[in-house]
Every structure is written in C-alpha cells, then in structure tokens.
C-alpha positions as CSV (number, residue, x, y, z in Angstrom):
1,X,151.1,83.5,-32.4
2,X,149.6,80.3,-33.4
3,X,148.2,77.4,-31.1
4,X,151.1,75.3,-29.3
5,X,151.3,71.9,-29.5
6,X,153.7,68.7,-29.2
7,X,154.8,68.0,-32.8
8,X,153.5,64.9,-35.0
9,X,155.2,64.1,-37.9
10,X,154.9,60.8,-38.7
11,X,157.1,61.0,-41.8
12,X,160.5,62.0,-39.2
13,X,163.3,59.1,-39.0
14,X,164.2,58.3,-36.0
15,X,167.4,60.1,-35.5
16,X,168.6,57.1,-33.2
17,X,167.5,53.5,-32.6
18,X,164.8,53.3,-30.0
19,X,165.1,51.3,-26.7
20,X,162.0,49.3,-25.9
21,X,163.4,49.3,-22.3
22,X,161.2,53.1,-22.7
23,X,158.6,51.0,-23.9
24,X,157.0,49.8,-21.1
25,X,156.6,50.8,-17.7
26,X,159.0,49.0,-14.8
27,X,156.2,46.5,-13.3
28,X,154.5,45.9,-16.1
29,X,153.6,41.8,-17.0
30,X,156.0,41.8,-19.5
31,X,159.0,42.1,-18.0
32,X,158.1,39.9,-15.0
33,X,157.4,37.1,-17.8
34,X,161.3,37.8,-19.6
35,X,163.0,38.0,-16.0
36,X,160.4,34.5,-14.9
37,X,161.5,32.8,-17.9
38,X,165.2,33.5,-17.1
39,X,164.7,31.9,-14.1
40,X,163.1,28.4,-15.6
41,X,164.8,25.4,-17.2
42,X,164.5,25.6,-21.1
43,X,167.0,22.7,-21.4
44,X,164.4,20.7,-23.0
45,X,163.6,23.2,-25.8
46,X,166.9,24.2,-26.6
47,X,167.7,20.4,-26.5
48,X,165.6,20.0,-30.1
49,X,167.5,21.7,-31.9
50,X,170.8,20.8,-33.8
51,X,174.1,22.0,-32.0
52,X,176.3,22.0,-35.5
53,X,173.9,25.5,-35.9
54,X,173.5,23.6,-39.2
55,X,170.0,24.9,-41.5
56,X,167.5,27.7,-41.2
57,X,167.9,29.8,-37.9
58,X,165.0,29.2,-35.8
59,X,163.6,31.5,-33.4
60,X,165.2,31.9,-29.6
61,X,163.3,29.5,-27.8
62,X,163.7,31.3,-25.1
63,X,161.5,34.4,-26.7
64,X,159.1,32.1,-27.6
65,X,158.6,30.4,-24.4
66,X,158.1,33.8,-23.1
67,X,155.8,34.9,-25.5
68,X,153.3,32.2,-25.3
69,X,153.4,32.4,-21.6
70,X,152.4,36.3,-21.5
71,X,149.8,35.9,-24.4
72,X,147.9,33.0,-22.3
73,X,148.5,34.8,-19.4
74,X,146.4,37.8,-21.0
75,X,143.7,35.6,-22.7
76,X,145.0,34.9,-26.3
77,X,145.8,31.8,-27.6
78,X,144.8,32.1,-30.9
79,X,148.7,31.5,-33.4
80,X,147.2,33.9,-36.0
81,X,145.6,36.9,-32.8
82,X,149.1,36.3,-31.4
83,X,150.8,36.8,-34.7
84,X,148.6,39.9,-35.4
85,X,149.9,40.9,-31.6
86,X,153.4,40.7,-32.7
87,X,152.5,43.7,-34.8
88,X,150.4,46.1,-32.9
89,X,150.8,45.3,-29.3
90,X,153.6,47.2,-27.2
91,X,154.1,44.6,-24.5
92,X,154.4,41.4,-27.3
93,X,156.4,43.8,-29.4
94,X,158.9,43.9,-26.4
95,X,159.0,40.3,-25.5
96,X,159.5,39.1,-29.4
97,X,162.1,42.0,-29.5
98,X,160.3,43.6,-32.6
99,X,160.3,39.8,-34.2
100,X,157.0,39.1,-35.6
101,X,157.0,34.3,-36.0
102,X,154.4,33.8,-38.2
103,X,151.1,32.5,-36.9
104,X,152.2,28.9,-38.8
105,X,155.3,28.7,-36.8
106,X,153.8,29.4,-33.8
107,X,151.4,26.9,-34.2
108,X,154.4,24.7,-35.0
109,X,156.4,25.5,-31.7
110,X,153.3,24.7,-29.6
111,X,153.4,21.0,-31.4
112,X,156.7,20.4,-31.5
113,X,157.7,21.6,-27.9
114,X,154.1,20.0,-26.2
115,X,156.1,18.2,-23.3
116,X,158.6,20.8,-22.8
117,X,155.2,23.9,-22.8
118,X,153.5,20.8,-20.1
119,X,156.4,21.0,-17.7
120,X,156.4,24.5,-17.3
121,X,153.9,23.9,-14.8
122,X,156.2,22.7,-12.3
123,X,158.8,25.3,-13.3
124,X,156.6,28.1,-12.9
125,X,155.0,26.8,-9.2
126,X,158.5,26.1,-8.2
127,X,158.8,29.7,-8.4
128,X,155.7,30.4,-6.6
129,X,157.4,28.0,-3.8
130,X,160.9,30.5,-3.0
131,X,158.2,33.2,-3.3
132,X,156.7,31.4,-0.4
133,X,153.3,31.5,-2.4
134,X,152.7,27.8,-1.4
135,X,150.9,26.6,1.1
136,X,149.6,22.9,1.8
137,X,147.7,23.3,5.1
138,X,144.3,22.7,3.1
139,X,144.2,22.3,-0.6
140,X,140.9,21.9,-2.7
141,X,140.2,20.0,-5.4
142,X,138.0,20.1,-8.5
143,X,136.9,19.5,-11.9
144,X,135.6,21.8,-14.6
145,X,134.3,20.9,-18.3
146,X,136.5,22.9,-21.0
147,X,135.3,22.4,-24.6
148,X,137.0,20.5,-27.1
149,X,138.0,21.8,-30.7
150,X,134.9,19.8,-31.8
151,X,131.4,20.1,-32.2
152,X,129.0,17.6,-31.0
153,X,127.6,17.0,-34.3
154,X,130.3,15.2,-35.5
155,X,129.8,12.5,-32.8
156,X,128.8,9.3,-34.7
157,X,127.4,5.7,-33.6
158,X,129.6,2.7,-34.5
159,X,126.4,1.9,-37.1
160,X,126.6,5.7,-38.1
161,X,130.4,5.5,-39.1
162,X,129.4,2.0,-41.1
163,X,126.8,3.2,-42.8
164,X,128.9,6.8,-43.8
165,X,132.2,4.4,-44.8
166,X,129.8,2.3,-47.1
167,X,128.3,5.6,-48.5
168,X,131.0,7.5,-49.2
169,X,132.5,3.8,-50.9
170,X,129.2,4.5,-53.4
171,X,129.7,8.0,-53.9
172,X,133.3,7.0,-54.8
173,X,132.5,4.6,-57.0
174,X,130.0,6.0,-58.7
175,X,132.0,9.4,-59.2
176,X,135.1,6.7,-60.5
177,X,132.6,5.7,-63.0
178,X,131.6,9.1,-64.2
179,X,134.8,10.3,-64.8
180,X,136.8,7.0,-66.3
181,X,133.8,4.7,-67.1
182,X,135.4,1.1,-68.2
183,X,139.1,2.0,-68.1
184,X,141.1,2.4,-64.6
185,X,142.2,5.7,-63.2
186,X,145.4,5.8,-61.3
187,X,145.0,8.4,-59.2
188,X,141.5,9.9,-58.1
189,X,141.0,13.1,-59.4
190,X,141.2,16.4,-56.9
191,X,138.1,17.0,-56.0
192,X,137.8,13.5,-54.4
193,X,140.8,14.3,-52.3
194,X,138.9,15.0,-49.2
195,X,136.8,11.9,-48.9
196,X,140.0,10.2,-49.2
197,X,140.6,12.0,-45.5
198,X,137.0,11.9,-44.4
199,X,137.3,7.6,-44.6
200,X,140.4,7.8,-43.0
201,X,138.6,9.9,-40.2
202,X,135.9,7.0,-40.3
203,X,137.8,4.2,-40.5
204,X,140.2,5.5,-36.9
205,X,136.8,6.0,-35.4
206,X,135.4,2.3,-36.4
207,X,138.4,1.1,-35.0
208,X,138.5,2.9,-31.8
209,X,135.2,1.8,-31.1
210,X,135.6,-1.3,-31.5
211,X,139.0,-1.2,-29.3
212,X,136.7,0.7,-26.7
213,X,134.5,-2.5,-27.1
214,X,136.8,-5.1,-26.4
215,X,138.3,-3.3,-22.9
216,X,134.9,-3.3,-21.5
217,X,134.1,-6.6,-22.3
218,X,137.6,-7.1,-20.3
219,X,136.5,-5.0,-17.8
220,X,133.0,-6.8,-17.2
221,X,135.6,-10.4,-16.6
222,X,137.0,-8.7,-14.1
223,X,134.7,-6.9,-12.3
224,X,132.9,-10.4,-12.3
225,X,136.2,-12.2,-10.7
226,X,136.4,-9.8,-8.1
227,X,132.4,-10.4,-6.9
228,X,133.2,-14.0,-7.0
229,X,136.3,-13.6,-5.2
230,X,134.5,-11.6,-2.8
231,X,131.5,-13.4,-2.5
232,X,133.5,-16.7,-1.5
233,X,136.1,-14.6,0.8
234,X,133.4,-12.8,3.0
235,X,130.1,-15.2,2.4
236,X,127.8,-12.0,1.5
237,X,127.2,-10.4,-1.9
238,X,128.7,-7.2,-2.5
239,X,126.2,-3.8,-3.2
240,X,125.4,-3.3,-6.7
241,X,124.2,-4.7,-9.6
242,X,126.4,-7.2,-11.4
243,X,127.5,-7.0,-14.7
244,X,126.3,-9.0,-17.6
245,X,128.2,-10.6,-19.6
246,X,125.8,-12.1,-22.5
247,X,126.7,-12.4,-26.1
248,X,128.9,-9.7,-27.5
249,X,126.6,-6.6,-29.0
250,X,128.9,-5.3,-30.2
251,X,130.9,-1.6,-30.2
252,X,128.5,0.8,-28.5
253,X,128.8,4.7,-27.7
254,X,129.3,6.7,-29.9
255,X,132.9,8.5,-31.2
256,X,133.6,12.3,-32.5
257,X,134.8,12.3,-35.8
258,X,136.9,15.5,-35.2
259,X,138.6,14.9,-31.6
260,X,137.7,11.0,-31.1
261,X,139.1,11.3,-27.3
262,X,136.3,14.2,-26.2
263,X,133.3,13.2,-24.9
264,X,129.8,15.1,-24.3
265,X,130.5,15.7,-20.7
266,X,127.5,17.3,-18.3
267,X,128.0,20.6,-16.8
268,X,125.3,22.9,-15.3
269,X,124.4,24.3,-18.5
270,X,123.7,21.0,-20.3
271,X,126.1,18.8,-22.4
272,X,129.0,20.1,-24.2
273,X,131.5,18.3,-26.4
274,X,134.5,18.5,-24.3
275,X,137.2,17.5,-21.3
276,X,137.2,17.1,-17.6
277,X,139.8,19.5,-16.3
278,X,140.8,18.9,-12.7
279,X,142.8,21.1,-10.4
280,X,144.3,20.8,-6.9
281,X,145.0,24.5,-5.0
282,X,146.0,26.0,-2.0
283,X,144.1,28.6,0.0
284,X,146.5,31.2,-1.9
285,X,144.7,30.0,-5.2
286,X,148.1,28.9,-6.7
287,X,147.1,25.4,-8.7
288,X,149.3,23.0,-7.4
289,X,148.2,19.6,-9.4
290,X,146.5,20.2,-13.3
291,X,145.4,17.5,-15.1
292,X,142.9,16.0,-17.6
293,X,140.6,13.1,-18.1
294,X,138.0,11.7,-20.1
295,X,134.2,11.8,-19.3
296,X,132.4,13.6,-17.0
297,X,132.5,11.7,-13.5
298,X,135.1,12.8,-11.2
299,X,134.4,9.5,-9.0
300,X,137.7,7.8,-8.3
301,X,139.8,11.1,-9.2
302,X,140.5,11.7,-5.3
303,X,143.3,9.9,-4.6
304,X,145.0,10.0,-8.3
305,X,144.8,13.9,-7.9
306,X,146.2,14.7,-4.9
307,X,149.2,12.0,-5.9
308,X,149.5,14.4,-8.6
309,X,149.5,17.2,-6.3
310,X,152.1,15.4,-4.3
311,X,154.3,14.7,-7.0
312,X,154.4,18.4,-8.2
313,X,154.9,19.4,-5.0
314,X,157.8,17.2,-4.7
315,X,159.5,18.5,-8.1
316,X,158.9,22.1,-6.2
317,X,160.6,21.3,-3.4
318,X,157.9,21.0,-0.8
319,X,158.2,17.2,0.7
320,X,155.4,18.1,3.0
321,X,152.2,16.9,2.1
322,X,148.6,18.7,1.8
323,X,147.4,18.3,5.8
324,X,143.6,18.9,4.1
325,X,141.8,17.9,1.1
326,X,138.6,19.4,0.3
327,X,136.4,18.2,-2.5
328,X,132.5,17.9,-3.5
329,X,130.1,14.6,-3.4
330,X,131.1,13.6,-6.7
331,X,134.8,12.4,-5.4
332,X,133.1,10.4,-2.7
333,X,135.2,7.1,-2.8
334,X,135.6,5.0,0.8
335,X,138.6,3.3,-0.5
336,X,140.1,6.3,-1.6
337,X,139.6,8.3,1.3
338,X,140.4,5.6,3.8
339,X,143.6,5.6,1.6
340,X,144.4,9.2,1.9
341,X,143.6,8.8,5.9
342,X,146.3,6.3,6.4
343,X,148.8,8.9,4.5
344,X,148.0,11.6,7.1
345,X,145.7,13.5,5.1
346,X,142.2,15.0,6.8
347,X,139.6,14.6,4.0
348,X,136.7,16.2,3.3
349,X,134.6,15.0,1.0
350,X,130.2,14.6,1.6
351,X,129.2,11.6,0.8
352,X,125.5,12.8,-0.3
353,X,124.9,15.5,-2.9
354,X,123.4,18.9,-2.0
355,X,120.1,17.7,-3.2
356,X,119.3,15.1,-1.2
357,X,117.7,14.8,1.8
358,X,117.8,11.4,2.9
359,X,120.8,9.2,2.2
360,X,120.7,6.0,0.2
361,X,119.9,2.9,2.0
362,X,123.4,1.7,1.3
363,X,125.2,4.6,1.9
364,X,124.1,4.8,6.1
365,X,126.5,3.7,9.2
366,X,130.2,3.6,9.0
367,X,132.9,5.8,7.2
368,X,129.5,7.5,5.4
369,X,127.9,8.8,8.7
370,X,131.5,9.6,10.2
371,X,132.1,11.4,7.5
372,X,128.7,13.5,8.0
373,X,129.4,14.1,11.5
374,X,132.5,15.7,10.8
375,X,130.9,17.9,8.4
376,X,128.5,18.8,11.1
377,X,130.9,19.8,13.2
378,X,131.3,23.5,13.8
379,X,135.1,22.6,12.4
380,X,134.6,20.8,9.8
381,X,131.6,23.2,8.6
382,X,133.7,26.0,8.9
383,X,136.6,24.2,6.9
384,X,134.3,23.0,4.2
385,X,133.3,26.6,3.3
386,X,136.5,27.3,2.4
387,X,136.7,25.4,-0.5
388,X,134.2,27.0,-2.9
389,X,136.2,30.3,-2.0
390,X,139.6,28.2,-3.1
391,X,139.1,26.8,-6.1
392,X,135.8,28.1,-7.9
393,X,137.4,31.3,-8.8
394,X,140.3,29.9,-10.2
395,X,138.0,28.6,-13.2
396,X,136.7,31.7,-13.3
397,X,139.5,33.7,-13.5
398,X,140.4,30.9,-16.3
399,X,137.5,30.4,-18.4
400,X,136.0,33.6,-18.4
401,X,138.6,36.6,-17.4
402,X,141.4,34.7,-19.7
403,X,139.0,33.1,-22.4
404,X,140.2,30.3,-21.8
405,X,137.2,28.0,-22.1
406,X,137.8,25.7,-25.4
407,X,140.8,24.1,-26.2
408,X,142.9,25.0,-29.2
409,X,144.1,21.6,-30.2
410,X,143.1,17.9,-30.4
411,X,143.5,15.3,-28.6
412,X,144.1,14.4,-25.1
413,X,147.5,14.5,-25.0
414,X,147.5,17.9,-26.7
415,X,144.9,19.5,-24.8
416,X,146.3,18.0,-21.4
417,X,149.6,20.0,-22.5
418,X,147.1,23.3,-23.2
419,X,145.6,23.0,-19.8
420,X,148.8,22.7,-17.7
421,X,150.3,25.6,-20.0
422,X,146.9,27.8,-18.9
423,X,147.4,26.8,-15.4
424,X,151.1,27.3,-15.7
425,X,150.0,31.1,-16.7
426,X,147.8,31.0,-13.8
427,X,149.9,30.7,-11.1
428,X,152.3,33.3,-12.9
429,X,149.8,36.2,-12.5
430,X,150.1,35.2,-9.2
431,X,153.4,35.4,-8.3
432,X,153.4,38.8,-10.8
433,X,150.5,40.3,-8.1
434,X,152.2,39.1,-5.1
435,X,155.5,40.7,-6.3
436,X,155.5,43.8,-4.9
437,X,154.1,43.0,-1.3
438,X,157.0,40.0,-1.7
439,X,159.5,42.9,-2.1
C-alpha cells in the first residue's frame, strides 16, 4: 500500500463556487474593516457619482473605501503593492470580492474622493466613542516629521529657479535652431516636451516665492504696528528684537521644485524634506485630533490643536472637553496656555527644553516659574510622565510598524488627507484589538 496523503490536483474544477466566507477566520481584520465600514457614512462617495447609472460602471465605493482602509491599516499604501494584493492576498481578495481595480484607478479614487478618505477620521473615532474607547481626562499632544514625496535636491533658491528658467530658455532656443534654423516650427518637437513641464515647474515656483515674499513683508507691517501699539499702550518696549523693514531684498528661502509646500524640517536625525504631522490622543492611544502644517516649529500649535481635538470630539459626540493637555517645550506659548486655562483645561507644557539648565533671563517670574512649580510637583511630575507613554508610540506604531513614514502624494492638502486616512486606520486597529474584551 502506497504512502497516504491529502490529494493535490491543481488541474480539478471546482465542482461548486467557493464561499470566501471559508476564507478567512471569524476575527480576522478583514471582516471587522467590511462590518466598520457598514457602520460609517459613505454618503459623500456615493454622492459623486451619477444617479441616471448612466456610463462605465465604477467600482462599489463602498469596497473600496474598505479596501484602502485595511491595506493602510496593514502597512501598504503603495496603488500598484495594493493592486498586486488584489491578486495574491486572501484577506484583500475577500474585501474586493475577487475584484482586482487596477493600480491606475486606485490611485484615481484616492484623488478624486480626498475629502470624503479625510473625514473618515471622524467616522472611524466616532466608532471608537460607542465602543467607549474615548477618554478626555488627559490627552497629549505632539508633532512628528513624515517625509514628503520629494527629495531635497530639488529645493531651489529664487536666483536658482531664475537662472534654470533663463537656461533652459537657451537650451530651447538653441535646440529650435538646430532643428528649423530660419524658418518657424509650430509645434516643438517631442523630445523637448518635458522642458516644456520642467519651466512650468519653475515658473509656479518663481511665483510662489515671490507671493511668500510679499506676505512677510506684510507680516513685518504688522508685527511693527503691534510694537508701536504696545509700546504707546503700556510705556515699555516689548522683548525681542524688532523687525526690519529696509528696502525690499527681495524673494528669499528657497522652494522644492517637486512638492513646493514641503519644507526641510529638523528632526533628531537631521533635516529631511518633509511635513509636520501633529496629533492629539488619549491615554487609550486613540488619536483624537490629526493634522498637518508646514515647517518644523510647533510653537503656536497648542491652542489650534486641541480646538481641533475639540471639534472632532464634538462631531463624535463627546461635548466634554480634554480636562489635561500634555505637550513638550516646543508648544510653550503664555497666550496660548493662559487661553486654554480660561476654557477649563489643566496644561502642561515646560517652558525650558530638556537641555537647559538655567532659564533665559526673560523667561523667569510669572506664568513661566508657575508653570515650573507645577511640574515640580509630585502631581504634576507624575502626570507629565504620562505623556511620552501616550503619544510616542503612536508614531511608532505609524511610521515604523505600518511603514508609514513618507507620504504618497503632493501637496499639503493631499498629504493632510493621507495623514488623517493613516490615523483614521490607527484608531481602527484599535477598536479591532479592543473588540473582543468589548464583547
């Protein structure tokens, strides 16, 4: 008698269609996203298409809202990885319902639904809210620099862009010449086709300069008028240097020629051509407030944030507001948190760095020392701890777990869509975990 084993003949038909309900297990992530999804309002995406059912069916949008949300949720963003997933991976396979979009159309959904892919952020922490996941006793708050879908190399000075528009004029020219000498062309010929784009590129970023130019110059006015005003209101200069306002040098700074609204921002590691993603969370680690800026600094983000927080709160259906807000040095603002105090809100935020020892001469007495003795407290230094455990792993879990360290698009509106759909996924394989002990 020969050896016994489970047949494998890959050449048998099935003898009835399969049921991808056998698929998968019961708990796994892909059914939690489908039944999620049933539970969110995709008014806005069915909304975009025609009601007559007029031209080429187009995907459920349904499916495809679920499909990006369990692809970002496992670390892949990439339209042609996901594509490629449609194919070989069990758990997309299920979600698509053995559909395979096309990495183009994909990419095309994520542009054409970017507001309606933003607000699921507020859909999916609603859910974390009836699963009781949210709690605003003490929320923390922080920044962390994602990369842009540039390189830092194609940064360029507004005398860099001038002197690459006037070249590439030349090199036009002189190819012009070559290929028509005295007479006219009409058209120029295909291989000139992308310098055509690459002055386009140049001349958006001359402009934007000089637009960036002209708002500081405004800025510098007012920032003036408000010393004045305050000089002849209270008698005493105010702290700080003045601006100057001499003759116009011109744009300054310099522009990328790929994403013109990233920046190089600073992080531990050095400079890297990116965005400043902020986050507000609870002591649960469910993000509660996403959103982007440009630059490095998170001075001045304090109170704008947790207003953010607030307002997504709100749209949960939590009125009550965060009775703790912890966040590092480089939110210190005494307007802001004096602001936030008046709200109701306990804030936490040093007013020295880690670093140093001694505290600037102008930075001694008043809310800055209060603020230090709080800190000093056996309270308030137990509190504070708290917030590297809150929010720090959240960007971990984000940029290194999930991959989800660079941006996939341009732009900030684009890429602020992109970060609240990664924190939207987030919170979901949150609520997914705390299923079962929910149950």
């Amino acid at each position: 008698m020969g050896q016994n084993f489970i047949g494998c003949d890959r050449e048998q038909e099935l003898l009835l269609p399969p049921s991808l309900r056998d698929w998968l297990p019961e708990d796994h992530l892909a059914w939690f996203v489908l039944d999620a999804v049933a539970e969110l309002d995709l008014g806005a995406f069915f909304g975009a298409y025609r009601r007559d059912g007029w031209g080429r069916a187009a995907h459920d949008p349904a499916m495809m809202v679920a499909l990006l949300l369990y692809v970002y949720a496992v670390g892949e963003r990439s339209s042609r990885q996901i594509e490629r997933r449609c194919h070989e991976d069990v758990a997309v396979r299920v979600i698509a319902a053995n559909q395979a979009p096309d990495h183009a159309t994909i990419a095309r959904f994520r542009v054409r639904h970017q507001d309606a892919l933003a607000d699921l952020f507020g859909g999916v922490l609603g859910l974390c809210a009836r699963a009781g996941l949210v709690s605003v006793g003490v929320v923390a708050l922080d920044g962390t620099k994602v990369h842009a879908n540039a390189s830092g190399q194609a940064n360029r000075s507004y005398r860099q862009i001038a002197e690459e528009m006037l070249a590439e004029a030349d090199a036009v020219d002189a190819a012009e010449d070559a290929e028509h000498g005295d007479r006219r062309g009409d058209e120029l010929p295909p291989e000139l086709a992308e310098a055509t784009s690459r002055r386009a590129r140049l001349a958006r970023a001359k402009r934007q300069l000089e637009q960036e130019c002209e708002v500081e110059q405004a800025e510098r006015v007012a920032m003036l008028a408000r010393r004045a005003e305050h000089v002849a209101r209270t008698g005493r200069r105010p702290v700080g240097r003045p601006p100057t306002l001499g003759p116009d040098p011109g744009p300054r700074g310099r522009v990328n020629l790929t994403d013109p609204d990233s920046r190089s921002v600073k992080t531990p590691r050095g400079f890297i051509q990116g965005f400043n993603a902020q986050a507000v969370c609870t002591e649960q680690q469910v993000v509660i407030a996403a959103e982007l800026r440009i630059g490095s600094p998170d001075g001045g983000l304090l109170e704008p944030m947790i207003a953010a927080a607030r307002a997504e709160l709100a749209g949960a259906g939590i009125d009550e507001p965060p009775a703790t807000v912890l966040a590092d040095a480089g939110y210190w603002s005494a307007p802001q948190i004096t602001e936030l105090t008046d709200q109701g809100i306990d804030v936490l935020v040093p007013p020295d760095g880690h670093r140093r020892a001694q505290p600037l001469a102008g930075k001694r007495g008043g809310l800055y020392q209060h603020m230090r003795d709080k800190l000093a407290s056996d309270d308030g230094r137990g509190l504070y701890r708290r917030r590297q455990h809150m929010i720090e792993p959240v960007f971990a879990q984000t940029k290194v777990t999930r991959r989800a360290d660079r941006f996939q698009r341009r732009g900030l509106a684009a890429c602020h869509a992109e970060w609240r759909l990664i924190c939207a996924t987030h919170n979901l394989l949150k609520l997914w975990r705390a299923a079962p002990a929910a149950s």
